[in-house]
C-alpha positions in Angstrom: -10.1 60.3 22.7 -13.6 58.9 24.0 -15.8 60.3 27.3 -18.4 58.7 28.8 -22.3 60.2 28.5 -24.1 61.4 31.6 -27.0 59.3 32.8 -26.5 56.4 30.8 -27.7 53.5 33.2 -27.6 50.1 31.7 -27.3 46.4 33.4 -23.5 46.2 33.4 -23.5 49.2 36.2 -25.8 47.4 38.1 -23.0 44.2 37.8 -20.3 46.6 38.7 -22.0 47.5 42.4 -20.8 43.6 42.9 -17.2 44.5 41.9 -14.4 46.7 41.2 -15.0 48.9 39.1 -11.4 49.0 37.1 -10.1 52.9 36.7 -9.1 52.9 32.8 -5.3 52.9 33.9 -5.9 49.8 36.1 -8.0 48.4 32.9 -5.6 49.3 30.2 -3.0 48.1 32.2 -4.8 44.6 33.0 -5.2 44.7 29.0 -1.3 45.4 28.3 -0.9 42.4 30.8 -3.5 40.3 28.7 -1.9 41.6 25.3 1.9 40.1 26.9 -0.1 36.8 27.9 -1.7 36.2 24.7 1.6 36.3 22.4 3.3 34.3 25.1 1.4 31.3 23.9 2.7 31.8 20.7 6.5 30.9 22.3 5.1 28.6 25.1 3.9 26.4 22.1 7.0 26.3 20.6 9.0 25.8 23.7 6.8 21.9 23.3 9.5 21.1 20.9 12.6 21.0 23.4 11.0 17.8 24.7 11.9 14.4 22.7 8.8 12.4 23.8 5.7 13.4 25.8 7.0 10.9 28.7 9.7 13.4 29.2 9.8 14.9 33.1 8.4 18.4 32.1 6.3 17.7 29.5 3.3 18.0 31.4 4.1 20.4 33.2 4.8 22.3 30.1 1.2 21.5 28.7 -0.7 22.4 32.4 1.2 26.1 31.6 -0.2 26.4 28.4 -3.5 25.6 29.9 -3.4 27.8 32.9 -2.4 30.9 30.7 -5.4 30.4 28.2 -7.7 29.9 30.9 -6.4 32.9 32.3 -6.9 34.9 28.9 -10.6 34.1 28.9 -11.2 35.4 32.0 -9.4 38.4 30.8 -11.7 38.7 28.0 -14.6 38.2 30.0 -14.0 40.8 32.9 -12.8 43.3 29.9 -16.0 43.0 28.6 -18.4 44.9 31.7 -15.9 47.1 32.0 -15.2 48.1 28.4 -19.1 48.6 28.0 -19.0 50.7 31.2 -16.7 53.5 29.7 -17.7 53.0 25.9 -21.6 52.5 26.5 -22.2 53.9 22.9 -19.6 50.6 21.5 -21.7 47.9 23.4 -22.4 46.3 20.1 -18.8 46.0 18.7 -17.8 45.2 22.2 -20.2 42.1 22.3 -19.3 41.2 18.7 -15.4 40.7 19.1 -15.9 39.9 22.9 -17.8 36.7 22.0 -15.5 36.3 18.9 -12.1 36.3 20.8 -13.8 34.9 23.6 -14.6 31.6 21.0 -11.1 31.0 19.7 -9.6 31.0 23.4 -12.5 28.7 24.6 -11.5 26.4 21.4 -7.8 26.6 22.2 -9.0 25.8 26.0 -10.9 22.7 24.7 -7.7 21.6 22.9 -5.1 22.3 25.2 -7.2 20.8 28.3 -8.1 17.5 26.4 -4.4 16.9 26.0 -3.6 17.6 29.7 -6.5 15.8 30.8 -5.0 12.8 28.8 -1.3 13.2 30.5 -2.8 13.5 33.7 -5.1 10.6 33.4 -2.1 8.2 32.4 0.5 8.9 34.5 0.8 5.3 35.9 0.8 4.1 31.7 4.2 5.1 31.6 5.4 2.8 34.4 3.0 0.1 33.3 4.4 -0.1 29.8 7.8 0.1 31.2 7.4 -3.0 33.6 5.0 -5.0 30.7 7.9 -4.4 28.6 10.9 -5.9 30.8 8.2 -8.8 31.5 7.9 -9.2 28.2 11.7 -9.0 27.0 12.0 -11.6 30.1 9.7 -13.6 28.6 10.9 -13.5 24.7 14.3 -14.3 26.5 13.0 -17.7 27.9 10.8 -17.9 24.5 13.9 -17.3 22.5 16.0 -20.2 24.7 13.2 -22.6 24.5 13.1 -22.2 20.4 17.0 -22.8 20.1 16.5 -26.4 22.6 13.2 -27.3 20.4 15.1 -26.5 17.4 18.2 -28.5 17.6 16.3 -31.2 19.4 13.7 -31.4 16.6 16.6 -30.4 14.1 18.2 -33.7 15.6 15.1 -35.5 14.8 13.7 -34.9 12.1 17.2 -35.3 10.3 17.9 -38.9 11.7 14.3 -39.6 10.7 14.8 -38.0 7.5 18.1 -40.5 7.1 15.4 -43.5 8.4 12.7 -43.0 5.8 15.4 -42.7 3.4 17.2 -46.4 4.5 13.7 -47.9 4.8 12.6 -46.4 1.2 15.9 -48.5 0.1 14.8 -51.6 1.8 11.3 -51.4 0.5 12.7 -51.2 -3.4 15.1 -53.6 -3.0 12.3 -56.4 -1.9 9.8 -55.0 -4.1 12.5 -55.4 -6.8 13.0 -59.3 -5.7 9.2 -59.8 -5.1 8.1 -58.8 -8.5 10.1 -61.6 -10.1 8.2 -63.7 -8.0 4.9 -61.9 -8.5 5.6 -62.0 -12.1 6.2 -65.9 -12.8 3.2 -66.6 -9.9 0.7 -64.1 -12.3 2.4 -66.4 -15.3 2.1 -69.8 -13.9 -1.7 -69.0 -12.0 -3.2 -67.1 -15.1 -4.0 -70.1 -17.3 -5.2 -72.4 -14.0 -7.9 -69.8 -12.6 -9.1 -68.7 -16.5 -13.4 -69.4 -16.1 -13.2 -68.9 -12.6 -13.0 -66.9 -9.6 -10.9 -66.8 -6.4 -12.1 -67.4 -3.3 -9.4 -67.4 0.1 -12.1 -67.5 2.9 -15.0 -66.7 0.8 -13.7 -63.8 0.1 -12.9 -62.9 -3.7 -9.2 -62.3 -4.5 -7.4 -61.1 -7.4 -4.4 -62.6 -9.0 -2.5 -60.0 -7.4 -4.3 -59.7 -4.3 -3.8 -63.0 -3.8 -0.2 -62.9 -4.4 0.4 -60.1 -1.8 -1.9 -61.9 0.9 0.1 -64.8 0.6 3.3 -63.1 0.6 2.3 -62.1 4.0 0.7 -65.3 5.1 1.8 -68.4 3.1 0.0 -70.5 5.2 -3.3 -69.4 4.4 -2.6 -71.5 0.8 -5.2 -74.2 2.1 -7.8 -71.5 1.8 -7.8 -71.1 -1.7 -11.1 -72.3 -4.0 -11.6 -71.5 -7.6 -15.4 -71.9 -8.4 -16.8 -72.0 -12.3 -18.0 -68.9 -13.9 -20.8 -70.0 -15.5 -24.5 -67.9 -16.7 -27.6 -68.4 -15.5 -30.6 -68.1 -13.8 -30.3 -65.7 -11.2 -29.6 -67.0 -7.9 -28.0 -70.1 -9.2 -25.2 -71.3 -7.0 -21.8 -71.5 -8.3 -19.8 -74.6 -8.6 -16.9 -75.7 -6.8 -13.5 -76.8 -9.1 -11.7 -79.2 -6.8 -8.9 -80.1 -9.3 -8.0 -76.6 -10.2 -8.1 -76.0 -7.0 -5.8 -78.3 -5.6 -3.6 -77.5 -9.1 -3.4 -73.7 -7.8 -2.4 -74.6 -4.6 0.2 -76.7 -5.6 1.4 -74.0 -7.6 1.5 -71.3 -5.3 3.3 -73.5 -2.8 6.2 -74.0 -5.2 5.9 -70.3 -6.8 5.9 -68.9 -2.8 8.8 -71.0 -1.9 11.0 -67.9 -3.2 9.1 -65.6 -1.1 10.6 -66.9 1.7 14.4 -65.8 1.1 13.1 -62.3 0.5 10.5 -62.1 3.3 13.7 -63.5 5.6 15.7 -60.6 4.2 13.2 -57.7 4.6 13.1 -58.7 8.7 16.9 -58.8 8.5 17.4 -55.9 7.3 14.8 -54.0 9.1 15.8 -55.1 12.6 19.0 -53.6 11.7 17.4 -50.4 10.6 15.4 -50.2 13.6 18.8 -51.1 16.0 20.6 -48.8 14.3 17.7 -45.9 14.8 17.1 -47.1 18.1 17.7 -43.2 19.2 14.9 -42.3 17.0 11.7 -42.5 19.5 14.0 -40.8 22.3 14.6 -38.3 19.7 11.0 -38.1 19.1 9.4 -38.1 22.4 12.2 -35.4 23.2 11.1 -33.1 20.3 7.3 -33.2 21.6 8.4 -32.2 25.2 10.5 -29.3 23.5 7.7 -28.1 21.4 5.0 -28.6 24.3 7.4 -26.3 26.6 8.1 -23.9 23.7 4.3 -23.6 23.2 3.8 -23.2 26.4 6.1 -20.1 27.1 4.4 -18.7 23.5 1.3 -17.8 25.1 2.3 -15.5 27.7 4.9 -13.4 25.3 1.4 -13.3 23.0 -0.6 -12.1 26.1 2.0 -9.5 27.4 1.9 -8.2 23.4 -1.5 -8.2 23.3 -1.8 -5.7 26.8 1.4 -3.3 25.4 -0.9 -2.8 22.0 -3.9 -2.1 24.0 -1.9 0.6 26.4 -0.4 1.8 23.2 -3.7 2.7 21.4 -4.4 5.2 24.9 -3.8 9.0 23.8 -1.2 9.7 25.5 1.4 7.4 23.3 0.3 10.3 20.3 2.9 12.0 22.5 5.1 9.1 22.7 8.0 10.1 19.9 8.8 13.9 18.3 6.3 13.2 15.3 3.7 13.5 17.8 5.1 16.8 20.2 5.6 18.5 16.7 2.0 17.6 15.4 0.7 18.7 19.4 2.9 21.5 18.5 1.2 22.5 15.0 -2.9 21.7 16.6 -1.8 24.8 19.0 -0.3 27.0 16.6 -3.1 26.7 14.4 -5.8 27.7 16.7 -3.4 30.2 17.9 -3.1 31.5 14.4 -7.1 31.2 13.5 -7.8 33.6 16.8 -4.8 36.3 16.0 -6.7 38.7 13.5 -9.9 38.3 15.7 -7.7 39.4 19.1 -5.6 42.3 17.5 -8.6 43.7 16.2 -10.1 43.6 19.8 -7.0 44.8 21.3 -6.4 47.6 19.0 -10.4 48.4 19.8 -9.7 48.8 23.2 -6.3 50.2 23.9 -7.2 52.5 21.0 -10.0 53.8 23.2 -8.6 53.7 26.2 -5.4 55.8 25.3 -6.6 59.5 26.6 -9.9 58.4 28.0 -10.8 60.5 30.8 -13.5 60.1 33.5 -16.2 62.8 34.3 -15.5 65.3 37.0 -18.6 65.4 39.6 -18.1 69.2 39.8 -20.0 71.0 37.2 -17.5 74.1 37.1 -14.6 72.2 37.7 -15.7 70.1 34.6 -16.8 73.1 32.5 -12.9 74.5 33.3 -11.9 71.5 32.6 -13.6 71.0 29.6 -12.6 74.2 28.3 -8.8 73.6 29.3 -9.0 70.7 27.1 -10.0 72.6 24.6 -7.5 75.4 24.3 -5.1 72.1 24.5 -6.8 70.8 21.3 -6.7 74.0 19.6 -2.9 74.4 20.7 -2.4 71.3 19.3 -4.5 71.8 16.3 -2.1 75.2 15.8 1.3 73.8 16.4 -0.2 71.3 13.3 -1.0 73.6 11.5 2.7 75.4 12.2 4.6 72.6 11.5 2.5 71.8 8.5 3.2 75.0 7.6 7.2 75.4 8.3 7.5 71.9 6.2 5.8 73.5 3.4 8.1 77.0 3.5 11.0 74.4 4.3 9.8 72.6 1.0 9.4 76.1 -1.3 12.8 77.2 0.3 14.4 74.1 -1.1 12.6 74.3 -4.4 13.8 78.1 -4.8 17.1 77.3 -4.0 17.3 74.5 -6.5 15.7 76.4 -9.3 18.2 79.4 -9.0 21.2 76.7 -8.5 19.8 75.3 -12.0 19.4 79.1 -13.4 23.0 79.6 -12.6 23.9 76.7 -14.2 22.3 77.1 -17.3 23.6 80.9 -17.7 27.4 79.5 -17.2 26.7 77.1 -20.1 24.8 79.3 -22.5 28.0 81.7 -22.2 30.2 79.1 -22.6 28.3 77.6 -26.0 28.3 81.7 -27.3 32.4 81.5 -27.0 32.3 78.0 -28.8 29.9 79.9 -31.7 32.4 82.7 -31.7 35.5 80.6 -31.7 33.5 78.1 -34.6 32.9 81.6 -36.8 36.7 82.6 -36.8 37.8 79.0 -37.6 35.1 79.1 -40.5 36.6 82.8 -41.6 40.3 81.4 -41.6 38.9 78.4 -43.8 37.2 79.7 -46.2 40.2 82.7 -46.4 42.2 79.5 -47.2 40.1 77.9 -49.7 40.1 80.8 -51.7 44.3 80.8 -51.8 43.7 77.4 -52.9 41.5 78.2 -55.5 43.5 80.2 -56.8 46.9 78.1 -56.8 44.4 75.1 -58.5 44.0 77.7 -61.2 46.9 78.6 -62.0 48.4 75.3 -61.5 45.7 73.7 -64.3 46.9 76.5 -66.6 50.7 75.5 -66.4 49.5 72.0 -66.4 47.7 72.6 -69.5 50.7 74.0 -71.6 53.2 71.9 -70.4 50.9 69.2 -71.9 50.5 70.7 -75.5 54.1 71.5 -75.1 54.9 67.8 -74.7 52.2 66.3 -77.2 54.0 68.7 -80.1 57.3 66.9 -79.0 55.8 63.8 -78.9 54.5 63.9 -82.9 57.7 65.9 -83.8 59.8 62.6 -82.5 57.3 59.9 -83.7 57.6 61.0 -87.4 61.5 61.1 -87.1 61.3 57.8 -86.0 59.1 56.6 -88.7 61.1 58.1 -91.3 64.4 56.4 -89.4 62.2 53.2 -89.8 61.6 53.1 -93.7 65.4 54.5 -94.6 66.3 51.1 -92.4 64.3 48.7 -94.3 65.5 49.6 -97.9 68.7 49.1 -96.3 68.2 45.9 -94.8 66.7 44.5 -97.6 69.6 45.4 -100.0 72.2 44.1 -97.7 70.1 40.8 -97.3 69.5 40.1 -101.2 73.5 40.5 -101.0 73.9 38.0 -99.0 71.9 35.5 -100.5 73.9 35.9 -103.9 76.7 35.4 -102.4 75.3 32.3 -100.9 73.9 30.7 -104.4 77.7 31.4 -105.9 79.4 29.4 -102.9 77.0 26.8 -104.0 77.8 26.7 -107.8 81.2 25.9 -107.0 81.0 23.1 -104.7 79.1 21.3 -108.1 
């Protein structure tokens, strides 16, 4: 219980003239009410989670709650402050201390909270825009994706009948290579020996054997053009020498050589005019293909275009709040501020309610305030005594118990030491009857060894009396048994005398 000193002006007095002064019920109920609001945030941040995407009808709504309720706290905290200090001058340090503490964390939670609404409420028309650049754009991949299919099987079309044309024409080309080199062969054979020591000239130009084998295969009329000129050393600058004979021997012999060329020649037209009749679809085909790919190019850009302006509304903010990964990790940034301010706020709530619970004002009226005062007192002291009673009644209460238990234990201990005298008693009698018993037995085991001990010489005399009868039996049987066996062995011997 806290009272207010008398004459204790300070600033936030002077502040209070302005407003209000809160009565401490009207204050600790105003802190009650900011106490309910602050733990509300707790389930307000949860509630986030029932939405599915931040584009959700409510979910902005949701987040603008949030916001208005912080806001609301740190005005709390800021009114409790002047008033606080009013009633608890002598706490104005502590008050300042966990004011500006709490008064941080719910500024810092503002910040947060705020910068997320300010982002929703900035790109309300996002939504709609992404929603309409995305049917363009599915519109657009749709023509795209038909232009693609016609520029494919047109192409495809294309490309496989020239495919099957270079193929044909590679056939063609070996066949009349195949013939020509026969040619080329016997004209390198025949022309060798005739233009050794010299050097070709068709047009004053210089020609290889073979070069001038393939020219003329093309044009055989260009035959008159042929020179040969000596090789021959020299001074430099000294002008070669024209060989008219070998001349007109090589020409001779590449008329007659190129008369096969002809055939050939004549067959390579033949049977490309047919390849080119027969692929007469080919440059349709391949002017078609180029349209195809020109339109398909054409529709490309603006499905690239309409991609590029999604990514660019994608990277806004808002879209953090676009799937549940991003409400949940909204959710967790709240919780966590939430959870940084809580020891900081219970501490400042348990301050104040603390001192606010039986604070009473100062009664103008000295008397009535001395009364008062002293009314209070006796109330304390009252108090104080019925302590001090009930202190005392638990403590009686607790003897009581402990006498109680202590004579219940006496009792029992008395019932079991006369119970363990009987047992002695009873043990002594049974010990008496035993030993009463042993005694008999003694006795019996004496006279019984005495009997024993005569019957025993009485049988050992009886014992030697027979065993020298029996010897004496013995030795009167063996002089008998002898004589009647030497008897019979005489009588044996005389059986024998006869039978000789």
């Amino acid at each position: 219980m806290a009272t207010r000193g008398a004459g204790v002006p300070f600033l936030e007095d002077e502040l209070m003239e302005e407003e209000k002064l809160l009565t401490v019920e009207e204050l600790t109920k105003q802190i009650h009410g900011f106490k309910t609001r602050w733990y509300g945030l707790v389930k307000k941040a949860e509630k986030l989670t029932d939405f599915k995407s931040g584009f959700e009808e409510g979910f902005k709504k949701a987040v603008e709650g949030l916001y208005t309720d912080v806001d609301a706290c740190k005005d709390d905290v800021d009114s409790f402050e002047h008033h606080l200090k009013h009633y608890f001058p002598g706490e104005r340090s502590d008050i300042t201390w966990m004011t500006k503490k709490v008064f941080r964390h719910l500024e810092d939670l503002r910040v947060l909270v705020k910068r997320d609404y300010d982002v929703l409420e900035g790109s309300k028309g996002l939504a709609e825009e992404l929603k309409g650049l995305t049917e363009e754009m599915e519109k657009a991949e749709a023509k795209l994706k038909e232009a693609e299919a016609k520029s494919a099987e047109t192409c495809g079309k294309y490309f496989d009948m020239k495919n099957d044309y270079t193929r044909e024409l590679q056939g063609i080309e070996d066949r009349i290579n195949k013939q020509l080199d026969k040619v080329r062969a016997k004209f390198v054979e025949m022309t060798t020996p005739i233009v050794e020591g010299h050097e070709i000239l068709l047009a004053s130009n210089k020609m290889t054997i073979d070069g001038l084998f393939e020219h003329l295969t093309e044009k055989p009329e260009d035959t008159e053009k042929i020179s040969l000129v000596l090789k021959k050393g020299g001074f430099f600058g000294k002008k070669a020498e024209a060989d008219l004979a070998k001349t007109s021997v090589l020409k001779y012999v590449s008329s007659e050589i190129l008369e096969g060329v002809a055939p050939v020649m004549k067959e390579k037209r033949q049977l490309l005019s047919k390849l080119e009749s027969d692929y007469s679809e080919l440059p349709r085909l391949e002017k078609a293909c180029e349209e195809a790919e020109k339109e398909r190019k054409k529709l490309e850009r603006p499905v690239e275009d309409l991609k590029e302006k999604i990514a660019q509304i994608r990277k806004s903010e808002v879209f953090k709040f676009a799937d549940y990964d991003g409400i949940l990790d909204t959710r967790e940034q709240y919780l966590d501020k939430i959870g940084e301010a809580e020891p900081d706020v219970k501490a400042y709530l348990d301050f104040a309610l603390l001192h606010l619970k039986g604070f009473e004002e100062l009664e103008p009226d000295v008397e009535k305030r001395n009364l008062l005062a002293e009314r209070k007192d006796l109330k304390e002291k009252v108090v104080a005594l019925e302590k001090e009673a009930a202190k005392a009644r638990e403590e009686l209460s607790a003897k009581v118990a402990e006498v109680t238990t202590l004579t219940a234990a006496k009792e029992g201990l008395e019932k079991r030491l006369g119970e363990a005298e009987k047992q002695v008693k009873a043990l002594e009698a049974e010990k008496e009857a035993l030993m009463e018993r042993l005694a008999v037995a003694g006795k019996k085991l004496a006279e019984f060894e005495g009997h024993l001990r005569a019957s025993l010489e009485k049988f050992q005399t009886a014992v030697e009396s027979r065993l020298g009868d029996v010897t004496a039996a013995m030795d009167t049987g063996k002089g008998a048994a002898e004589r009647k066996v030497g008897k019979k062995v005489d009588t044996l011997r005389g059986k024998g005398k006869a039978k000789k």
